[in-house]
Residue, then its C-alpha position, 0 to 999 in steps of 0.5 A: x662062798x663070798x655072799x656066805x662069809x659077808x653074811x657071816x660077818x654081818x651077823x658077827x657085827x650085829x651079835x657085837x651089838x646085841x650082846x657088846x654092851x650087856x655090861x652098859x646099862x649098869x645091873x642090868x643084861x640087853x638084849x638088844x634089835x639094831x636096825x641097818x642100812x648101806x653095806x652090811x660090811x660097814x652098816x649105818x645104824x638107823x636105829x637100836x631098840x631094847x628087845x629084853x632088858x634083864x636085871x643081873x642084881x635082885x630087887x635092882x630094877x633096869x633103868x632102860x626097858x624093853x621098847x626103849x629106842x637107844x638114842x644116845x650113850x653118853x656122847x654116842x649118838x645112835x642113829x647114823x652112826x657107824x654100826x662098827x664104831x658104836x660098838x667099839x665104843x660100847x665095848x671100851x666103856x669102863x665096866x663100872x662107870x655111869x652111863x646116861x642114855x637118851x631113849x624114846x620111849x612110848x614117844x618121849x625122849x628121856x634122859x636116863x642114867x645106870x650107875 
């Protein structure tokens, strides 16, 4: 019973992550893969890659592309970050403010920015 809800609320926390920051990557939906480690009640990031990166305006293109490791969000750094913390702060982001993500991608670090 006990193993059933924490299960429940790991997942919870990690749906935050996957579906919190849609709105982040300016005209673009994410789908996002975070890996954990530590308690899965209060999980350490170790990393967040783009799994799906959808464009919400036609002829828009997204900035952040499948395979993207998310590194960065303007001051928030991914990797060992508190899962809970990175989320809250994703999801207090203005709706329509310029985000800048630094990301691997295919090895090299970029520095890019969604309006």
């Amino acid at each position: 019973m006990i193993r059933s809800t924490a299960l429940l609320v790991y997942a919870t926390l990690l749906m935050g992550l996957v579906a919190g920051p849609a709105h982040a990557s300016g005209n673009c939906k994410l789908a996002l893969e975070p890996t954990t480690r530590g308690f899965f009640l209060n999980p350490t990031l170790e990393k967040v890659v783009v799994a799906k990166a959808t464009p919400t305006t036609p002829g828009k293109p997204c900035v952040l592309q499948a395979g993207d490791e998310l590194l960065q969000v303007n001051d928030q750094v991914i990797s060992g970050a508190n899962a809970k913390q990175v989320m809250a702060y994703w999801k207090g982001l203005p709706k329509d403010s310029e985000r800048t993500f630094k990301v691997r991608r295919a090895g090299a670090i970029l520095t890019l920015v969604a309006k």
